[in-house]
C-alpha positions as CSV (number, residue, x, y, z in Angstrom):
1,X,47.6,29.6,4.1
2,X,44.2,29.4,2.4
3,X,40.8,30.8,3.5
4,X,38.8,28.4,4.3
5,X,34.8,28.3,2.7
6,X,32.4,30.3,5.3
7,X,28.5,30.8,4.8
8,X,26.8,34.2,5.2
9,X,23.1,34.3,6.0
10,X,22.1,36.8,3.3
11,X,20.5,40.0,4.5
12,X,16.9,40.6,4.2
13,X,17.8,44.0,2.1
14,X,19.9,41.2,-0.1
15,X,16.7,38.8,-0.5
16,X,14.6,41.1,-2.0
17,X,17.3,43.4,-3.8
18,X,17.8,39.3,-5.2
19,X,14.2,38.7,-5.7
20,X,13.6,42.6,-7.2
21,X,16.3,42.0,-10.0
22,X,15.4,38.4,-10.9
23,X,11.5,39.7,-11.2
24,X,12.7,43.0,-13.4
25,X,15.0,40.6,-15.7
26,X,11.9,37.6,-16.1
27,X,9.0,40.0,-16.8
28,X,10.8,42.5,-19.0
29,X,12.4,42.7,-22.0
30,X,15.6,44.7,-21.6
31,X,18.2,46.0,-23.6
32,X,20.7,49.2,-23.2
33,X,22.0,51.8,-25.1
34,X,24.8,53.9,-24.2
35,X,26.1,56.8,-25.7
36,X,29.0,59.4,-24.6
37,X,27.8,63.0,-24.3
38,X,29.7,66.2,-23.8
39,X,28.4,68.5,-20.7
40,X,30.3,71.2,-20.7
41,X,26.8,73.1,-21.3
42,X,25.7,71.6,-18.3
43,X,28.7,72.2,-16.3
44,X,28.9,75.9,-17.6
45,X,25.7,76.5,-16.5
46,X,26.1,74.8,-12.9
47,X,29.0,76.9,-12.5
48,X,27.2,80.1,-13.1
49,X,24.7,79.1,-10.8
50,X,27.3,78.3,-7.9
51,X,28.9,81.9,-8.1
52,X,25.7,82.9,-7.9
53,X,25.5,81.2,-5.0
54,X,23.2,78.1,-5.8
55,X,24.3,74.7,-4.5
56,X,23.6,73.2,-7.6
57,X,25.6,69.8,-8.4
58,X,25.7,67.7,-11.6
59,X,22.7,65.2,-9.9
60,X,20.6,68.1,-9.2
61,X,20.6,69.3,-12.4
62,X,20.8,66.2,-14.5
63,X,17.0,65.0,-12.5
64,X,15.8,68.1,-13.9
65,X,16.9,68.0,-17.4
66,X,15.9,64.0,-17.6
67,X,12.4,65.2,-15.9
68,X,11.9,68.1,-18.6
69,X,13.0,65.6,-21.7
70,X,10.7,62.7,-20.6
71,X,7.4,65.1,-21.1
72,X,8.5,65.0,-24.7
73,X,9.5,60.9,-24.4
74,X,7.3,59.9,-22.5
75,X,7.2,56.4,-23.5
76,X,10.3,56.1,-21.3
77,X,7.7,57.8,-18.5
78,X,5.1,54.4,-18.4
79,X,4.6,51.2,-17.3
80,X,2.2,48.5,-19.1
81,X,-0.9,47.9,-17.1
82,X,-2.5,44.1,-17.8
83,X,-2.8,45.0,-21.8
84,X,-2.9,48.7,-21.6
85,X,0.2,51.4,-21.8
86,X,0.0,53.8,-19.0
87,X,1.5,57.1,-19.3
88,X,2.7,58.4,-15.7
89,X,1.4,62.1,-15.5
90,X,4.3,63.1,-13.6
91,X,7.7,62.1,-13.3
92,X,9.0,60.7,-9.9
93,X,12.3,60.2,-9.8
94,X,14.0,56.7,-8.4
95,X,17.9,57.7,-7.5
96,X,20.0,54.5,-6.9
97,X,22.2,55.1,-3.4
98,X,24.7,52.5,-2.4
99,X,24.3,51.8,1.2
100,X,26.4,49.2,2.9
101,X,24.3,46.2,2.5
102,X,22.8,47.1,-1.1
103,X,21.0,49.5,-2.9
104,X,17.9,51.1,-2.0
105,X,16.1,53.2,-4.3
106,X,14.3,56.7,-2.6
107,X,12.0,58.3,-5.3
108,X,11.5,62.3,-5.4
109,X,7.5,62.8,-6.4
110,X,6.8,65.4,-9.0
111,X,10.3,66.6,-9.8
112,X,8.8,68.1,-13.2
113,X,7.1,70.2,-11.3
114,X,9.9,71.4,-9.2
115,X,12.8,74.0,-9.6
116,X,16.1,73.0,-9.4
117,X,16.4,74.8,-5.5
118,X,13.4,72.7,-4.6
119,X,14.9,69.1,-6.2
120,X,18.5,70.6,-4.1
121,X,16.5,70.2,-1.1
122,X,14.6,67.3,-1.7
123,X,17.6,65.5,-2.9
124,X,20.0,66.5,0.6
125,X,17.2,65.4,2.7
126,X,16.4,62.4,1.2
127,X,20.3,60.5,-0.1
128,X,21.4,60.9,3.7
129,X,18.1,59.4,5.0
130,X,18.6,55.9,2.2
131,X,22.2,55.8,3.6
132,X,21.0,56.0,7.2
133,X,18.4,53.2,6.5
134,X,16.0,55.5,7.9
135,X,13.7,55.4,4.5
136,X,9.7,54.5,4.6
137,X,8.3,52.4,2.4
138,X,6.2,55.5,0.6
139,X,9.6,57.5,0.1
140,X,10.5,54.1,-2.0
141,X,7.5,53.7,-3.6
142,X,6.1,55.2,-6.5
143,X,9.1,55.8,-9.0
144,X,8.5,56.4,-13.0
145,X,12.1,56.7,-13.8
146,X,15.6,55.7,-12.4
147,X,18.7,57.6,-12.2
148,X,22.0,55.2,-11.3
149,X,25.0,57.2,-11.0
150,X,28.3,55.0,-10.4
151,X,30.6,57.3,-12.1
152,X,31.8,58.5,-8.7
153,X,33.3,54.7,-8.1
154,X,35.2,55.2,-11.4
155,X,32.8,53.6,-13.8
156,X,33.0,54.8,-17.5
157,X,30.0,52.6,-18.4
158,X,27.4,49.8,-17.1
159,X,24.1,48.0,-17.7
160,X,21.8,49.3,-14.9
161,X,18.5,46.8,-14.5
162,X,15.3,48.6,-14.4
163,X,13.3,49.4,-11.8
164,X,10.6,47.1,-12.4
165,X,7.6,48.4,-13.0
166,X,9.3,51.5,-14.7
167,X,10.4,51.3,-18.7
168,X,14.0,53.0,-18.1
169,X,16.7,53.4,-16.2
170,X,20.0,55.9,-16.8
171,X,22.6,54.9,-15.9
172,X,25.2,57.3,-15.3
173,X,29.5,57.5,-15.8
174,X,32.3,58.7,-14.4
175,X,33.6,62.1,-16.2
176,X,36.3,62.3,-18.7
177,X,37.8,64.8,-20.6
178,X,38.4,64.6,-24.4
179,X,40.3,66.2,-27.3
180,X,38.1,67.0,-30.1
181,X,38.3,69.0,-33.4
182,X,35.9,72.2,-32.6
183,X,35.0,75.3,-35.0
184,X,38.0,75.8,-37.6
185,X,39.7,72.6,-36.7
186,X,40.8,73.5,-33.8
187,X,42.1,71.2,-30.6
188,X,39.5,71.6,-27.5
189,X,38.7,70.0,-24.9
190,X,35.5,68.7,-23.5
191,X,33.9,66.7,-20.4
192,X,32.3,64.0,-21.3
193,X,30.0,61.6,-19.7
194,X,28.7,57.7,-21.1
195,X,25.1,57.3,-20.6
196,X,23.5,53.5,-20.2
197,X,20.4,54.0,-20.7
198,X,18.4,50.7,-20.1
199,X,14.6,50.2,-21.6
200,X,12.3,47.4,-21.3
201,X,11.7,46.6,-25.2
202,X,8.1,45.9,-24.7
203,X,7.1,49.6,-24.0
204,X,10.4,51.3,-25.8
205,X,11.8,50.4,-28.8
206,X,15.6,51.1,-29.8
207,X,15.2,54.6,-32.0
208,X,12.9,56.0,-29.4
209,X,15.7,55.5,-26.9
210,X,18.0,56.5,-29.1
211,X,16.0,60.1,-29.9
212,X,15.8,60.6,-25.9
213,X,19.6,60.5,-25.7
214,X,20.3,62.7,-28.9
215,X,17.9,65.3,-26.7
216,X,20.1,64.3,-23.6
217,X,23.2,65.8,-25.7
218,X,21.7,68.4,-27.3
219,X,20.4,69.4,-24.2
220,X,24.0,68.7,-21.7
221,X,26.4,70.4,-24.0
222,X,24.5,73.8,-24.7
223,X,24.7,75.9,-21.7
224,X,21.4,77.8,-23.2
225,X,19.6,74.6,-23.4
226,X,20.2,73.4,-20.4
227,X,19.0,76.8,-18.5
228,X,16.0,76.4,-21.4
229,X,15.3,72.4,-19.9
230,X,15.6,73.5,-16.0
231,X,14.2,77.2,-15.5
């Protein structure tokens, strides 16, 4: 037998998560880029750390390569103030958490000046908080650039909306592993991740985004320049 039709009051995390996107997509200009990236560089490295016995995690390290490569991009670090283009002096990072009526957004201040330990314990105090609803409005506020990782829910790849007033959001894939022809022709394989990165066009045009994911690469599948981007 069918359903019948039902009406849900919508939540008052809904409204504005409704009235945030709708404001982001009317006021900005936004297009996205995606490109897939081999990390095994990146997951070398986090491995060495862990038997060293670091609890470093592909999030942990990822905020800190993204801070590091948007001191060199940092037109994807600003927001456009009435007719002028400000330039964030540091990079606080927005990371997208799933809660059960939403998203919410919690922001970790200064994570270019941080070391990976310190963004490891900023990060485990601060995802559980979000999913406990137990956030303030300061440890939501203040964000310069968004990381939205869906690839644990099987996403390959998406089209994150930016965190209005920021210029970009990454949005981030589900790994996958890929046969490629490495040195001498010969069959490897190799982890590989499809980046969305979202910009608002007004601040950040197309081969500027592009440049910040060729660093992205460079920087994700060389285990040397990932330790370079995070130590």
């Amino acid at each position: 037998m069918a359903r019948e039709d039902r009406e849900v009051r919508l939540s008052p995390m809904r409204r504005t998560i409704a009235e945030r996107v709708c404001s982001s997509l009317n006021q900005t200009a936004q297009y996205t880029l995606t490109r897939e990236i081999e990390i095994d560089g990146m997951l070398t490295y986090i491995n060495e750390q862990k038997a060293a016995g670091k609890g470093y995690k592909f999030m942990h390290v990822l905020i800190k390569v993204c801070a590091t490569l948007l001191q060199e991009h940092e037109k994807l670090n600003a927001t456009i103030v009435e007719k002028m283009l400000h330039y964030y002096g540091a990079v606080n990072m927005g990371v997208a958490v799933a809660v059960k009526e939403g998203l919410v957004v919690p922001v970790i201040k200064g994570v270019d000046d941080m070391s990976v330990d310190q963004i490891v314990e900023a990060y485990s105090g601060i995802v559980p908080k979000a999913k406990s609803g137990k956030l303030t409005i300061e440890e939501m506020s203040g964000g310069t650039f968004t990381i939205s990782n869906l690839g644990m829910a099987g996403i390959d790849a998406f089209t994150p909306v930016v965190n209005y007033p920021e210029a970009a959001i990454l949005g981030v894939g589900r790994t996958n592993e890929r046969i490629v022809f490495g040195a001498d022709d010969k069959l490897e394989r190799r982890k590989t991740v499809i980046f969305s990165l979202t910009l608002d066009h007004r601040i950040v045009d197309g081969y500027v985004g592009a440049m910040f994911l060729e660093s992205l690469a460079q920087t994700l599948g060389d285990k040397e320049k990932t330790r370079t981007a995070v130590e």
